[in-house]
Every structure is written in structure tokens, then in C-alpha cells.
DOKOLLO-505569 format. One record per residue (C-alpha): residue number from 1; residue in one letter; x, y, z. Coordinates in nm, 3 decimals. Each point is the difference from the previous one (the first is absolute). Last residue first. Layout:
residues N
[NUM 'a' [X Y Z]] ...
end
This chain:
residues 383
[383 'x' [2.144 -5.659 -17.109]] [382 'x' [-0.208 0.294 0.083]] [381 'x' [-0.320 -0.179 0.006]] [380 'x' [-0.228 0.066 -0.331]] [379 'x' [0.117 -0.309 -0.228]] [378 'x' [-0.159 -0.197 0.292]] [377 'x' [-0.317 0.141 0.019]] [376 'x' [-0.038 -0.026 -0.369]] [375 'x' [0.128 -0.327 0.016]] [374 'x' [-0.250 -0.158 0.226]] [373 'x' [-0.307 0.138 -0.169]] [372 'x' [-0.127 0.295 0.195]] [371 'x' [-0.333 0.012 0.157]] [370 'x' [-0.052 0.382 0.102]] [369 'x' [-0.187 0.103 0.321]] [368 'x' [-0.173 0.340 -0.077]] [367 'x' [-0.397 -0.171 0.028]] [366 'x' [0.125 -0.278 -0.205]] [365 'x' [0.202 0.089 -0.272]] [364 'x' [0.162 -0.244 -0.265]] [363 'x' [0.362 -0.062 -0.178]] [362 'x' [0.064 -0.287 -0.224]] [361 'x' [0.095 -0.334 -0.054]] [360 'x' [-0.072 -0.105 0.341]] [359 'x' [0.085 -0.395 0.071]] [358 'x' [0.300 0.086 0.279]] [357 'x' [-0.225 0.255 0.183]] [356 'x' [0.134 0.348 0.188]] [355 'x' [-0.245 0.166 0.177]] [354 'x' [0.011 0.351 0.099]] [353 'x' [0.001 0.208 0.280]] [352 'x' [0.027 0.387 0.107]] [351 'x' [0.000 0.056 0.402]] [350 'x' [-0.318 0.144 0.140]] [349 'x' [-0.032 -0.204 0.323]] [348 'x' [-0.329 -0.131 -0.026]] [347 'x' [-0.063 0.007 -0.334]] [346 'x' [0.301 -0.150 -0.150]] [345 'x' [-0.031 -0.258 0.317]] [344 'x' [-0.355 -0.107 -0.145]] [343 'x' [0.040 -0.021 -0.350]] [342 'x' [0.313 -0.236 0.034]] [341 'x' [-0.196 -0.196 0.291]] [340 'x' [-0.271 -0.056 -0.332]] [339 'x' [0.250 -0.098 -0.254]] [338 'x' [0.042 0.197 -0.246]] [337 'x' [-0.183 -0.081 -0.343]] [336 'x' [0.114 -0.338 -0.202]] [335 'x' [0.303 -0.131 -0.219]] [334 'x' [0.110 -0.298 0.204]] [333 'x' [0.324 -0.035 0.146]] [332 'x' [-0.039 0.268 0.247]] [331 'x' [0.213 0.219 0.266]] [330 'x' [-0.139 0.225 0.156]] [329 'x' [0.164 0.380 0.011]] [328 'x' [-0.002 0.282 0.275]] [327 'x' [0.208 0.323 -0.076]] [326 'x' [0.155 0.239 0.245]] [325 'x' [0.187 0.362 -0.170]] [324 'x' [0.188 0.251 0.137]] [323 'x' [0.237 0.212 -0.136]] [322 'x' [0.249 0.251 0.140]] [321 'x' [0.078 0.320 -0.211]] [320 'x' [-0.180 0.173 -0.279]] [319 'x' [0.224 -0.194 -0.239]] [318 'x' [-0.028 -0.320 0.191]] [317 'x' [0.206 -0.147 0.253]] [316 'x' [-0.158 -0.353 0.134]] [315 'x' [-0.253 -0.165 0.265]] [314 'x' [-0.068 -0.303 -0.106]] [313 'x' [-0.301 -0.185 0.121]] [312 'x' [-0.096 -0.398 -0.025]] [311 'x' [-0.360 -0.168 0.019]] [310 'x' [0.014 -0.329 -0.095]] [309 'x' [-0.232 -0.348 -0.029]] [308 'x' [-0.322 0.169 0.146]] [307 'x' [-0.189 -0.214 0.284]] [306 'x' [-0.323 0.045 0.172]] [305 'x' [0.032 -0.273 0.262]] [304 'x' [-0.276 0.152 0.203]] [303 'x' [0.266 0.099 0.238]] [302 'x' [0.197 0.218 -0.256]] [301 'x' [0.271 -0.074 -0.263]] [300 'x' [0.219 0.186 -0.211]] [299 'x' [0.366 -0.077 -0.108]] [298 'x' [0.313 0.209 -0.024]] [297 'x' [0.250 0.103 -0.173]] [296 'x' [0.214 0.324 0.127]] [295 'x' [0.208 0.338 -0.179]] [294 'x' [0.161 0.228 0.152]] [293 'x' [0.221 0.150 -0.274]] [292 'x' [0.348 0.064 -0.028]] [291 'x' [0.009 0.024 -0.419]] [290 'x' [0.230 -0.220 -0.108]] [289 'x' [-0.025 -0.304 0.280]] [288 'x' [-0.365 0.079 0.143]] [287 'x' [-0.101 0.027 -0.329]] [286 'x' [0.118 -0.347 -0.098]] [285 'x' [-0.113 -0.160 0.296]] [284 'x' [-0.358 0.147 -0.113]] [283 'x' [0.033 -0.170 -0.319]] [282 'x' [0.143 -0.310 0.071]] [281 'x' [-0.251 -0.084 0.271]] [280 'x' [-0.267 0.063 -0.188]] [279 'x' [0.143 -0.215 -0.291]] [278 'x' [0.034 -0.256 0.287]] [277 'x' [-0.335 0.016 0.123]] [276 'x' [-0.171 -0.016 -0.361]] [275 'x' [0.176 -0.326 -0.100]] [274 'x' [-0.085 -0.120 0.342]] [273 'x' [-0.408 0.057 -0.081]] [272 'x' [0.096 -0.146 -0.370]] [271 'x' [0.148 -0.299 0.206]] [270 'x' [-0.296 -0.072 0.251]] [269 'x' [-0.251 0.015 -0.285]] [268 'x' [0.190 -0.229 -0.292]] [267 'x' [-0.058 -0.277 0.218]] [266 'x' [0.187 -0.164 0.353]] [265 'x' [0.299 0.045 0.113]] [264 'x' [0.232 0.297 -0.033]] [263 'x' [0.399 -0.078 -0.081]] [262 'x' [0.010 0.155 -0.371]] [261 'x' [-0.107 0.316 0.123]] [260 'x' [0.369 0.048 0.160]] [259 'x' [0.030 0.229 0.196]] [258 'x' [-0.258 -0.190 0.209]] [257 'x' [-0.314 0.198 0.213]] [256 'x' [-0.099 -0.024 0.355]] [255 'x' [-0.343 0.201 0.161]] [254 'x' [0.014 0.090 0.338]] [253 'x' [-0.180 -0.080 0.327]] [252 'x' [-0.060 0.321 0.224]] [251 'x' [0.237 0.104 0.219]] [250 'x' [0.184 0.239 -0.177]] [249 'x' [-0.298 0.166 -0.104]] [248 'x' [-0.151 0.112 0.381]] [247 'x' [0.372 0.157 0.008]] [246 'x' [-0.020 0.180 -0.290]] [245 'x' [-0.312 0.160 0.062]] [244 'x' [-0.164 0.154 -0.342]] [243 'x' [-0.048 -0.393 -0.019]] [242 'x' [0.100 -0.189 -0.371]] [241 'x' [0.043 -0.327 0.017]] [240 'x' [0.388 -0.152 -0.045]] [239 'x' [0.137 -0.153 -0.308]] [238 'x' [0.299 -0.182 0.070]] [237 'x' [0.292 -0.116 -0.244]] [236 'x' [0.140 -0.343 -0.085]] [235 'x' [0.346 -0.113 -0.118]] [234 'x' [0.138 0.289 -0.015]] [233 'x' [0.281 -0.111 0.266]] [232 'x' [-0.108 0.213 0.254]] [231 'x' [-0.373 -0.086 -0.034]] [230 'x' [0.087 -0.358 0.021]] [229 'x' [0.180 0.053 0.326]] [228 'x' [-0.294 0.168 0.150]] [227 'x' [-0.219 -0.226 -0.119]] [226 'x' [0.222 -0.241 0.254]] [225 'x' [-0.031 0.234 0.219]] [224 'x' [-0.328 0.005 0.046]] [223 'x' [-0.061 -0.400 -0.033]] [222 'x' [0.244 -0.027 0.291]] [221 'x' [-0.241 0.265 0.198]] [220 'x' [-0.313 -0.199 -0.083]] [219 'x' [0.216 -0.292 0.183]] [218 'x' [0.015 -0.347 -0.190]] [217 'x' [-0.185 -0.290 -0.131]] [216 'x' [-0.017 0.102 -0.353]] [215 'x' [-0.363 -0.014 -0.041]] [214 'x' [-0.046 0.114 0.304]] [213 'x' [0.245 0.290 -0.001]] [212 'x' [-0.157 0.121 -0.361]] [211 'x' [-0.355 0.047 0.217]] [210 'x' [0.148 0.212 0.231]] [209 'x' [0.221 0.241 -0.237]] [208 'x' [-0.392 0.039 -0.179]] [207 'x' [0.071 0.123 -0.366]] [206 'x' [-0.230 0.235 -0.133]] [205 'x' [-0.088 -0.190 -0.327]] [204 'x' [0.136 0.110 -0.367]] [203 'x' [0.253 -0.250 0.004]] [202 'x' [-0.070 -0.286 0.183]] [201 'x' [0.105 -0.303 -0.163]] [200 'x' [0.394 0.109 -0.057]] [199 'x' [-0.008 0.085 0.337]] [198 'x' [-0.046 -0.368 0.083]] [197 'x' [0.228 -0.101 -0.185]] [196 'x' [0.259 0.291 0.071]] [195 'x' [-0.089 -0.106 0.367]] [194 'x' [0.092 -0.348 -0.034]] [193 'x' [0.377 0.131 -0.157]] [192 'x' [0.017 0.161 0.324]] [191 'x' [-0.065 -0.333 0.180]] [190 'x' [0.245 -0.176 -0.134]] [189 'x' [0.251 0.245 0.039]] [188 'x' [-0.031 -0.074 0.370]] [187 'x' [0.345 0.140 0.217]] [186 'x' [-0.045 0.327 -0.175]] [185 'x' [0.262 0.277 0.091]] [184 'x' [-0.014 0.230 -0.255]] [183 'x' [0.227 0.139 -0.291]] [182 'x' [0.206 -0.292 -0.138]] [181 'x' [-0.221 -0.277 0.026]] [180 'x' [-0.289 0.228 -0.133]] [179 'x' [0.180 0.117 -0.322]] [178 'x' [0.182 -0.297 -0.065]] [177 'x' [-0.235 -0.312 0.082]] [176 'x' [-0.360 0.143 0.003]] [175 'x' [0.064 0.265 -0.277]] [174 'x' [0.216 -0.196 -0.218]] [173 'x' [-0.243 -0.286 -0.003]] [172 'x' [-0.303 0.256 -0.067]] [171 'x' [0.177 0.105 -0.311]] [170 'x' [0.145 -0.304 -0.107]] [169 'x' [-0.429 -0.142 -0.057]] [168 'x' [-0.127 0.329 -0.131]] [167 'x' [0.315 -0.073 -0.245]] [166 'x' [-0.160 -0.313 -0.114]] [165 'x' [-0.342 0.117 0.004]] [164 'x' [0.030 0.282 -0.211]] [163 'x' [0.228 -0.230 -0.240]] [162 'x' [-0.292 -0.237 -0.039]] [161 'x' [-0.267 0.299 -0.063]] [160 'x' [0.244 0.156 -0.250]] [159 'x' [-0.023 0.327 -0.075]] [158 'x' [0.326 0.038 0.049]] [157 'x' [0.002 0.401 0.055]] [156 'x' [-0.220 -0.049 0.325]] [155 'x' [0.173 -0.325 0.153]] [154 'x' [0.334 0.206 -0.053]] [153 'x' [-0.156 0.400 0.082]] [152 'x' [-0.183 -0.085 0.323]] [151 'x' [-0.372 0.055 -0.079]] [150 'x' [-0.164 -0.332 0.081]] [149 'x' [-0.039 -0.223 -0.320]] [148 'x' [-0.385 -0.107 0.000]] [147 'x' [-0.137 0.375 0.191]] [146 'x' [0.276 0.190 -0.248]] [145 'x' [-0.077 -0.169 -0.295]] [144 'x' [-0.361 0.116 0.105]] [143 'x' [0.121 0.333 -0.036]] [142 'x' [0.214 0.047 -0.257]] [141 'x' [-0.294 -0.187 -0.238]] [140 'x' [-0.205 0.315 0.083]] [139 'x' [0.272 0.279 -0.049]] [138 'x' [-0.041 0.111 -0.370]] [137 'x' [-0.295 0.197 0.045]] [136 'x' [0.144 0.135 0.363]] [135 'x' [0.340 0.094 -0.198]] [134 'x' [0.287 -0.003 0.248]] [133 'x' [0.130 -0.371 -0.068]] [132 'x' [0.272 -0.115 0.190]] [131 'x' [0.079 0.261 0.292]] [130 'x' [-0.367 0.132 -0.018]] [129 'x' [-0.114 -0.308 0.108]] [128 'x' [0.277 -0.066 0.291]] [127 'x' [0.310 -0.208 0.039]] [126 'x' [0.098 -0.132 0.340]] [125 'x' [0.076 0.276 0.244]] [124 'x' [0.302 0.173 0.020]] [123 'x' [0.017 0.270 0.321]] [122 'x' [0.206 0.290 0.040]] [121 'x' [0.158 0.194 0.268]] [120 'x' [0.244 0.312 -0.017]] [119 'x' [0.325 -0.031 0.172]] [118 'x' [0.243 0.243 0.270]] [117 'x' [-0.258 0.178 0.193]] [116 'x' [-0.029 -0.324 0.263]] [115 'x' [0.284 -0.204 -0.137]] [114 'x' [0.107 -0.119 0.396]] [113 'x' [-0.341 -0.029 0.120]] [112 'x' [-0.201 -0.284 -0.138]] [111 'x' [-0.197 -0.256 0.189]] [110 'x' [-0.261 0.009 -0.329]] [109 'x' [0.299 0.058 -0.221]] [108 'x' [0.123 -0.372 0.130]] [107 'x' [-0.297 -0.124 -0.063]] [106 'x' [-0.023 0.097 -0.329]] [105 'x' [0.377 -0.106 -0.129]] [104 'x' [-0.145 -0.335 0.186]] [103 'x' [-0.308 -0.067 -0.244]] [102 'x' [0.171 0.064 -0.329]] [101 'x' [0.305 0.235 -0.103]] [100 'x' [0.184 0.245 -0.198]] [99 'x' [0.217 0.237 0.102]] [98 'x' [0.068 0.294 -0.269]] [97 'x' [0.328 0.233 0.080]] [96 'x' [0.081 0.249 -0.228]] [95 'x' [0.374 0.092 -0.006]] [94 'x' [-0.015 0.256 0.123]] [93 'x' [-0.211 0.075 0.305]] [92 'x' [0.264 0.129 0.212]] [91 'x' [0.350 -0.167 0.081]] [90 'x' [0.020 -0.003 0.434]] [89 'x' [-0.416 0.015 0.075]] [88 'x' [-0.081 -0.273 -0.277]] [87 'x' [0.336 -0.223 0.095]] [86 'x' [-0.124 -0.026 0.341]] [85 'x' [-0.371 0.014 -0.107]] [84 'x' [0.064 -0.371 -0.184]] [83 'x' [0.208 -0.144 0.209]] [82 'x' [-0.271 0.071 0.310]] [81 'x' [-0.309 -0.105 -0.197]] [80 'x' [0.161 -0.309 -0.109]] [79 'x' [0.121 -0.112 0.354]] [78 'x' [-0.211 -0.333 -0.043]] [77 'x' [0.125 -0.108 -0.314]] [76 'x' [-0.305 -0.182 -0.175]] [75 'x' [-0.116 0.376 -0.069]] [74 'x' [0.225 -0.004 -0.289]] [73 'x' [-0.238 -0.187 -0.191]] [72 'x' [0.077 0.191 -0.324]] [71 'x' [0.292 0.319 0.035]] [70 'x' [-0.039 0.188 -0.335]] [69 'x' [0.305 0.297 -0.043]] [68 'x' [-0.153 0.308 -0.285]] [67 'x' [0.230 0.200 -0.151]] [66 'x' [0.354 -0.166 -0.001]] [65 'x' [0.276 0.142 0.156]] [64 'x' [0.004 -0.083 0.326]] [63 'x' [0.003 -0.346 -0.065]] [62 'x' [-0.026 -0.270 0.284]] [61 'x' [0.244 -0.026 0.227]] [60 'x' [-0.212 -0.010 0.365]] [59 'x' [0.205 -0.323 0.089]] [58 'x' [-0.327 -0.155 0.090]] [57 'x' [-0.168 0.095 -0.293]] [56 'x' [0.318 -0.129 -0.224]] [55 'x' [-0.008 -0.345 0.175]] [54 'x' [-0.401 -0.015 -0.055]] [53 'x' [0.072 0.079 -0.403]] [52 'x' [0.293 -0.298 0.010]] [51 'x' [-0.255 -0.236 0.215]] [50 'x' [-0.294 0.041 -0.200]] [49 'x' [-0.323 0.025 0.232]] [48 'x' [0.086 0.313 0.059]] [47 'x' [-0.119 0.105 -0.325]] [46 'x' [0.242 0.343 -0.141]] [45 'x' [-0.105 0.191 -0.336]] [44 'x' [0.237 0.283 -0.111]] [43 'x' [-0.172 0.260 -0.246]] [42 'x' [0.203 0.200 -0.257]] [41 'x' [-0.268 0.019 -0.264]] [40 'x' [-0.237 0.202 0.231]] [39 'x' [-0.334 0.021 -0.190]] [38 'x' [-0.016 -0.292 -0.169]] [37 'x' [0.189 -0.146 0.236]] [36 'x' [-0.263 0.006 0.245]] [35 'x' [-0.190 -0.282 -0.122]] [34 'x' [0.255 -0.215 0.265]] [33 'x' [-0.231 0.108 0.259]] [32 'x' [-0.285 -0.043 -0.151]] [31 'x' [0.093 -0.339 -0.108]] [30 'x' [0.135 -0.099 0.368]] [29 'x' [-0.362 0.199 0.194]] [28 'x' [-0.229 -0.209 -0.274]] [27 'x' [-0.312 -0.146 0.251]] [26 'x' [0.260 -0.333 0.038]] [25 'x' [-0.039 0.034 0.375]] [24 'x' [-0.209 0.256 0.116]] [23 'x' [0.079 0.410 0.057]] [22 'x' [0.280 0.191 0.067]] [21 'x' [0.217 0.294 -0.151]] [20 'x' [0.167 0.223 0.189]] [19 'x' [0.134 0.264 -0.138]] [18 'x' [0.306 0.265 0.078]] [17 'x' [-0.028 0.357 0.005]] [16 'x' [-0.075 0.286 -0.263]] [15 'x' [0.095 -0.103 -0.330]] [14 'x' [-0.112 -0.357 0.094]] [13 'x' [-0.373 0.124 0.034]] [12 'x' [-0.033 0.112 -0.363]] [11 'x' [0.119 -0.353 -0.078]] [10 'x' [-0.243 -0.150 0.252]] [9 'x' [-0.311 0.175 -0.179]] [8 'x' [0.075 -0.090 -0.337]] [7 'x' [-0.030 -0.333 0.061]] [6 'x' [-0.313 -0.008 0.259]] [5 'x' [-0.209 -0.170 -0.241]] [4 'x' [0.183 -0.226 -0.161]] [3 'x' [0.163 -0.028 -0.348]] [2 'x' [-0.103 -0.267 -0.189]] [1 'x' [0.287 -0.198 -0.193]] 
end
């Protein structure tokens, strides 16, 4: 069994306060979850999607003498929050409490208020580089199993084209007609499933709201939200440009990227670029979680259509104090110098950049930028 990334992490955290734990369908939350016992034997695991475990969460009689209690998909009760800090602020924190939970356990903790100081946060992403195979040497074949397979551990571990497809196929079923059914209020599902087409074509592109309306014959605003929706239930995520204002950024068109690499369209380019995005992603969500750091992705591009596939910054508690650090990389599947709008920004604005090329088989220098063979760069994020 790997363990993931943020393992360790989450059991220090339950020690101090309960944990939520969300993230995207089928990215490993149950089997994390249920990992535990190896560290607390005496561990009580309640779905309430089973009738006799929702009974007992309802009736608030599950065991207070076990280590570690497990409630999974509680959030489909819609006073969860409230049962759950009732019986937090009367007993304590023992016994641990661990809530696991997809797209809706997030959106509730976005409106949240009523466990405010009471939980710690964490995110499970689909499985990483480092998570499976560690060694950069050894790494290659890791990674383009992951651009065929998609990186969610059953399609991953199979390593079965056919089987990657055939779950890909449940996956996006369960999404449209439990997960989106039951949170939102979509009246044309048939249109949302047009956009994750249509998406599916475009990653790597700014994304015009406008343009997506005509092609799907409806409001820029209903294609908004209903990226919004898909963001919520990790289905998609946004990559916004980088602008020193925030405001002037917002605005701008963004870039959309899958959860699941398996999804993108198109050649081996637009997935190792998505690859890359969500390994970003990962990382820097994963320092925000354990270590409280500010950390953002963006994109670069100016009005001469100078473009540079990420620039992100963390900011993060070092030895000597707070940390800062802002890198730019482009993303390549060939193995050739930086690209010339790489050169250019890394100049202009100082920041530290590299390039990061799928057919590299070893490290070069260009005038300070490194090219970095895909798992090198990969085996070097935090997770």
C-alpha cells in the first residue's frame, strides 16, 4: 500500500483538534482513512451512506472509547457542522474525530463558521511522482504512465489502458448524476457535460467565458458558474495570470486544468503541461495545509502574447524566519533551450525560472535557466 503524502501530517494534527479531510472523488480519502489503524488499533469507521452507521451518527452514539471515530460523507446531512461542534464543545477532543469528504465537505468549510478554531484542513490530491516512485533515475516510465493512465490511484495502479478508461467512464457518471444532482441546482446537465468536452480540448488556453456561451448557447455568466461547480467538486481547477494587481488579474481569462490527466484532449503536449499543473498544485496546497503558507499559481502573459506556462510563489517559515521564493517554469515536450518569452520575463522581472521538458534526460544551463527532465523537477516538489 503507498502511503500518501500528507499521512503523517493529519495524525500529528488529530492529537490536537479534529481533521478534515477533502479532496476528489476516488483520490484515496476511504483508504487513508481506514490506514489509520495502523496507528490507532481501536478505530471506529462510520459511512453515512449505510443506514445502521447513518442511524448511529444521528443518534450521536458512537464510541467514546475508541481512539480515533471516522465520519465519511457526513456532509450529506445538512446540520453536520452543528452535531458535530455540539458534541465537540460538551466532550472535548477525545475521541479523535476525522471527517472525510469530496466536493460538498469543501463547500461547506468554505461558508464555514460554526468549527472555526475547532479542525485543521487538508487536501488529498490524486497520487503524485514522489508518492510512487521517488527516485528521478527510476521515475521516467512513472511519468508517462501517469499522462496514458491519469494519476488517480485505481486507473493508475492498474495499469491497464482498458480499465483506465472504464473507471474514467463511472467516474464522470457519478460526478454529473450524484455529486452534481445532489449539490447544485442545474436544470441542463446536458450542457455541463458539453463544457467538460469542450474543456477537455482547451487545456492550456486562456479560456474566453464568451466564446464557451456560444458554443453552448447560453449566458457567459451560466458558463461561470457552471466552472464554478466543477471547481467545487474537483473536477477542474483554474489557473489565473499573474498581475501584481489582483483585481486587474481576476478579470483576465484563465487557464482550466482536469484532476484527472487522463481527461485532456489532444497529444502528449496538453497532458504533460496538466501533469505539471496539478503536481504544482499539490505541492503548494500541501504547504499551505502543514505549514500555513501563502502560497499562489499563476500564469504569465503580456500584450505581445508573450506567454510563460507558470509562475507560482510560496511564502513559508524558514529557519531564519519567513521565506520567500517566486519561480517561473515552461513547460516542454521536447528537449531544447528555454523558450524565448521564458528568457525574457526571467529578465525582466528577476524571478528564478526553469524549464521543465518531458524528452530531457539530463540537466543543462542556459544563461542560469536550468532544463530539468520531467522527473527531476518532479521528484523535487514537496510531495
Amino acid at each position: 500500500m503507498i502511503q500518501r503524502y500528507n499521512q503523517s501530517h493529519i495524525v500529528r494534527d488529530l492529537d490536537r483538534k479534529m481533521v478534515l479531510l477533502s479532496g476528489p472523488r476516488q483520490a484515496g480519502k476511504t483508504t487513508l482513512a481506514k490506514s489509520l489503524r495502523s496507528v490507532w488499533e481501536n478505530l471506529q469507521y462510520l459511512n453515512f451512506d449505510s443506514t445502521a452507521d447513518r442511524r448511529i451518527f444521528l443518534k450521536e452514539s458512537w464510541s467514546r472509547s475508541c481512539d480515533l471515530v471516522v465520519f465519511d460523507e457526513i456532509h450529506k446531512h445538512r446540520y453536520w457542522k452543528n452535531k458535530i461542534k455540539g458534541v465537540y464543545d460538551t466532550e472535548g477532543p477525545r475521541p479523535r474525530l476525522l471527517v472525510t469528504g469530496s466536493a460538498r465537505l469543501a463547500l461547506y468549510q468554505k461558508k464555514g463558521d460554526s468549527l472555526v478554531g475547532r479542525y485543521l484542513h487538508h487536501r488529498l490530491y490524486p497520487l503524485s511522482l514522489r508518492e510512487v516512485n521517488p527516485a528521478p533515475r527510476e521515475s521516467r516510465g512513472t511519468v508517462e504512465s501517469m499522462l496514458a493512465l491519469g494519476s488517480f490511484p485505481e486507473p493508475f495502479l492498474s495499469q491497464s489502458q482498458t480499465e483506465a478508461r472504464r473507471w474514467r467512464r463511472q467516474y464522470l457518471n457519478l460526478v454529473v448524476t450524484q455529486d452534481i444532482l445532489q449539490l447544485e441546482d442545474v436544470r441542463n446537465i446536458s450542457s455541463l457535460e458539453l463544457l467538460v468536452e469542450l474543456l477537455r480540448e482547451r487545456v492550456g488556453s486562456p479560456i474566453s467565458f464568451s466564446s464557451l456561451a456560444r458554443d453552448l448557447e447560453v449566458a457567459p455568466n451560466t458558463v461561470r458558474r457552471y466552472v464554478e461547480i466543477l471547481e467545487r467538486l474537483y473536477v477542474v481547477f483554474r489557473v489565473m495570470p499573474y498581475h501584481r494587481n489582483v483585481a486587474r488579474a481576476i478579470l483576465k481569462e484563465p487557464k482550466i486544468y482536469f484532476f484527472d490527466v487522463g481527461l485532456v484532449a489532444g497529444d502528449r503536449g496538453p497532458r504533460f503541461e496538466n501533469l505539471i499543473a496539478l503536481h504544482l498544485l499539490k505541492h503548494l496546497h500541501f504547504l499551505e495545509d502543514t505549514q500555513g503558507a501563502e502560497a499562489r499559481l499563476h500564469y504569465l502573459r503580456d500584450k505581445q502574447e508573450r506567454e510563460v506556462d507558470f509562475l507560482w510563489t510560496e511564502d513559508v517559515e524558514a529557519s531564519r524566519g519567513r521565506a520567500d521564493k517566486t519561480m517561473l517554469l515552461e513547460v516542454k515536450t521536447a528537449d531544447e533551450p528555454p523558450s524565448r518569452s521564458l528568457r525574457y520575463f526571467a529578465e525582466r522581472l528577476g524571478f528564478k525560472a526553469a524549464q521543465v521538458s518531458l524528452d530531457a534526460r539530463q540537466q543543462q544551463q542556459f544563461e542560469g535557466i536550468s532544463v530539468l527532465p520531467a522527473a527531476e523537477f518532479l521528484s523535487s516538489l514537496a510531495c
